[in-house]
C-alpha positions in Angstrom: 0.0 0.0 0.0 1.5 3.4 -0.6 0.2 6.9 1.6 -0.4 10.0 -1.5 0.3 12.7 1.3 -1.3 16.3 -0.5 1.1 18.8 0.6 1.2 21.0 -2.3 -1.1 24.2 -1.3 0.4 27.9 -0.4 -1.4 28.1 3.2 -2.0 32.0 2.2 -3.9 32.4 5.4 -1.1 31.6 7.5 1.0 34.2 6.4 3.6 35.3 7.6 4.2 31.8 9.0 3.9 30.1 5.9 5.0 32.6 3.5 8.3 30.9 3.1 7.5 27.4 4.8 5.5 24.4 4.3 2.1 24.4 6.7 2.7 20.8 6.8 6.2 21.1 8.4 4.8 23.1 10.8 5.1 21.8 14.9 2.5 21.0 16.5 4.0 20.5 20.5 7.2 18.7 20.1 6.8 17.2 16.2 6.0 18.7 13.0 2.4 17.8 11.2 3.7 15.4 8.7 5.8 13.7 11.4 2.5 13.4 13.7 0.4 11.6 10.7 3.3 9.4 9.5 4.5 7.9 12.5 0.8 7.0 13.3 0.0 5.7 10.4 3.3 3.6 10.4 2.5 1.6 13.2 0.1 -0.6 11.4 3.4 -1.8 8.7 0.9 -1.9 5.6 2.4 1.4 3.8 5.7 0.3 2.2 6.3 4.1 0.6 4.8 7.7 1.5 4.7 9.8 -1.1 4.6 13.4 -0.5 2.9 15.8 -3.6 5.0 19.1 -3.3 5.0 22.3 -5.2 8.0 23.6 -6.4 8.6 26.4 -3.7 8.4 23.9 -1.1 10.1 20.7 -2.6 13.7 21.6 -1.0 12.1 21.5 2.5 9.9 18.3 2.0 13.4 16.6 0.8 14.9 17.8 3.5 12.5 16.4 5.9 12.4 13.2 4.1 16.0 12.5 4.1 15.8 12.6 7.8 12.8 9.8 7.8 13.3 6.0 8.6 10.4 5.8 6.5 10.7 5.1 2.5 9.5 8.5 1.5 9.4 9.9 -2.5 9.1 13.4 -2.8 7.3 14.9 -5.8 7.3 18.4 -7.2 4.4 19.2 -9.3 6.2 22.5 -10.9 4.0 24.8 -9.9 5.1 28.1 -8.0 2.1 29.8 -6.6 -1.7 29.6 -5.4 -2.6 30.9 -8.9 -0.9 28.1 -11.1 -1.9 25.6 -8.7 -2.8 22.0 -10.3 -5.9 21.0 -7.6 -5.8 18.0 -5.4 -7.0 15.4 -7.4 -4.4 16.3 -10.6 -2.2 16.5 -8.0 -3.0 12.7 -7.1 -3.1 12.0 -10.8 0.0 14.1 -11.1 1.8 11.6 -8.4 0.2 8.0 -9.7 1.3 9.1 -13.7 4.8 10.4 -12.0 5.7 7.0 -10.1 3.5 4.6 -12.2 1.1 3.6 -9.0 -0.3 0.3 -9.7 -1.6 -0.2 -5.8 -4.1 0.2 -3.0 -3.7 3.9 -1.7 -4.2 5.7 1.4 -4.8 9.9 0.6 -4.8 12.4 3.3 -4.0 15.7 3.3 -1.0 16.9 5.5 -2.2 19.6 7.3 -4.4 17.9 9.6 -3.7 17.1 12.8 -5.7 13.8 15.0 -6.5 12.7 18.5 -6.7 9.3 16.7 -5.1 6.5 15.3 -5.3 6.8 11.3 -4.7 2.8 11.5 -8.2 2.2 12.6 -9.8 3.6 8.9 -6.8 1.4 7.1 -8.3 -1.4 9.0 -11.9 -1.0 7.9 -11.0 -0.2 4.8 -9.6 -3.6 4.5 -12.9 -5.3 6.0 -15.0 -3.6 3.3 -12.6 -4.7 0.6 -13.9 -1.0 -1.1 -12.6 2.2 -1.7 -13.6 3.8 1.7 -13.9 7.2 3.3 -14.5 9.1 6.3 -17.4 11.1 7.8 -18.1 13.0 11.1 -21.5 15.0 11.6 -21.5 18.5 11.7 -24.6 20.6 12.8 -23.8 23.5 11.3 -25.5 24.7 8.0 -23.3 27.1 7.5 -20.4 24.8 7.4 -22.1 22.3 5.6 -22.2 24.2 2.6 -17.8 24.4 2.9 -17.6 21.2 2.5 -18.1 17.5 1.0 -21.4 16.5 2.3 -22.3 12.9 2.2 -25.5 10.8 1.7 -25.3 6.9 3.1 -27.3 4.0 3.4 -27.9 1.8 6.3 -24.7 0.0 5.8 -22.1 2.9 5.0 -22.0 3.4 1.4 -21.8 6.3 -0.1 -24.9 6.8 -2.2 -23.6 10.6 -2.9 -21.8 12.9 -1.9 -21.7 17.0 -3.0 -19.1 19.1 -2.6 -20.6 22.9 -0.9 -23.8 22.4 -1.6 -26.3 25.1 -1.2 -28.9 22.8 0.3 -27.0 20.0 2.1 -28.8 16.5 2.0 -27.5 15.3 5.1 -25.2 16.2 8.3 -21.9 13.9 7.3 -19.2 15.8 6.0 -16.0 14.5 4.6 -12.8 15.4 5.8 -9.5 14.6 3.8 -9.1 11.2 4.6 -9.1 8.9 1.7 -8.8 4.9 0.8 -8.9 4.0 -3.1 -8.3 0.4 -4.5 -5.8 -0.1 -6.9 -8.4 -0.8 -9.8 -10.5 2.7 -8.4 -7.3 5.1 -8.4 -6.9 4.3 -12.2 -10.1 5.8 -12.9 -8.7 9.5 -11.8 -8.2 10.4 -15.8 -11.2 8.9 -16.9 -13.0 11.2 -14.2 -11.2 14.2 -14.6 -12.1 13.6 -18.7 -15.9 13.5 -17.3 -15.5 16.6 -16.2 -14.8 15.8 -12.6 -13.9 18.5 -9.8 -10.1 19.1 -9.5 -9.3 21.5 -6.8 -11.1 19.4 -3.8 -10.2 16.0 -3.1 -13.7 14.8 -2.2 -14.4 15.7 -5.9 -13.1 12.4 -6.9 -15.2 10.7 -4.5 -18.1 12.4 -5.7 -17.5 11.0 -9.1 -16.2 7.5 -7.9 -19.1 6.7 -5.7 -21.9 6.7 -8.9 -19.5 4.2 -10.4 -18.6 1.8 -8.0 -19.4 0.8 -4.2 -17.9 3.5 -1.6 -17.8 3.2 2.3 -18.0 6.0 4.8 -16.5 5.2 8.3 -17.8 7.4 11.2 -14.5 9.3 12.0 -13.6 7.8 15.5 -12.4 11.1 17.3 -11.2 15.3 16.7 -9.9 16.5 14.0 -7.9 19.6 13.6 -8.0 21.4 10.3 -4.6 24.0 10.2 -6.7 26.7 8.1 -5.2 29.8 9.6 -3.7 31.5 12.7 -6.0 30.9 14.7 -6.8 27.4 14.1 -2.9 26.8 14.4 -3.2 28.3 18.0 -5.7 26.4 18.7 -4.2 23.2 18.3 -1.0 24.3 20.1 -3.1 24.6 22.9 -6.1 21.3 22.9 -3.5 18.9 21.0 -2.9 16.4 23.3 -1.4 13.6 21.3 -3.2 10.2 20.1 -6.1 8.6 22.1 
């Protein structure tokens, strides 16, 4: 299995702290974000290579970073040099799986995101359902709802769809960044994007995917904290208290 680790956005809203710095390198208490999701994730021995999706301005740290890893991690530069030439996640992914010539299962998550729980635990259901899988947590908020992926599910946990900011949400599970693709799924990222699939937000795929094929959605097991700006960085300094 190989970990697609999106770490290729500009993080404009945490400026000046990311102005010349990866958010994803960023500390969070005594280890830096992509250090926080790797070492949990590696616990569980299934990944055999991470893969981190860089952007040009911020490939030198990633290497950096990586050279200092136990881990097998590849470090991939998509060539672009600011928020406005941007590729999107998902041709970011398809950027990475054309790049390395992925032919396996494939955990995505997106490396500014920090958990109070073990990542292992949505590997491990992914497994049982034998599907591509993602996560969802319920969020009460309307407002909210409509800034993000919302899904709809059946009585078992697949997907039947899912939206990406809707105006009128259809249910209270949202998405985060959390993403499990089979092998024979992950090829289908061109043919998608050809459809005329989403490409800036990663649940876009999973929009598209889950009208093709069976998609599960496991109820995320604890916190997440999303790194959006100054404020949300603060705040995890100061709740973060490592993994349950």
């Amino acid at each position: 299995m190989k970990c697609l680790i999106l770490a290729a956005g500009y993080a404009t809203r945490l400026y000046p702290l990311t102005e010349n710095f990866p958010k994803s390198l960023l500390k969070v208490q005594d280890k830096t974000i992509l250090d926080h999701l790797v070492d949990d994730i590696d616990t569980m021995g299934e990944v055999d290579e991470y893969v981190i999706i860089s952007n040009h301005k911020f490939f030198p740290h990633f290497t950096d970073w990586a050279n200092a890893k136990a881990q097998k991690i590849t470090v991939i530069d998509d060539g672009t040099t600011s928020n406005d030439n941007r590729l999107g996640a998902v041709k970011d992914i398809e950027f990475a799986i054309d790049s390395l010539k992925i032919d396996d299962d494939m955990l995505i998550i997106a490396g500014d995101n920090v958990l109070d729980f073990s990542l292992t635990k949505f590997i491990t259901y992914a497994k049982q359902k034998d599907t591509s899988c993602v996560m969802r947590y319920f969020e009460g908020d309307k407002v909210r709802l409509t800034k993000s992926g919302v899904l709809t599910i059946d009585h078992s946990d697949r997907v039947i769809n899912m939206v990406e900011k809707p105006a009128e949400p259809q249910s209270n599970w949202c998405c985060p960044p959390f993403y499990f693709y089979k092998a024979k799924d992950s090829k289908l990222i061109a043919k998608a994007i050809e459809d005329g699939c989403g490409t800036d937000a990663p649940g876009s795929y999973v929009a598209w995917l889950c009208s093709k094929t069976d998609v599960h959605a496991m109820e995320m097991p604890g916190k997440r904290y999303d790194i959006g700006n100054l404020e949300s960085y603060k705040k995890v300094q100061e709740e973060y208290k490592g993994i349950c």
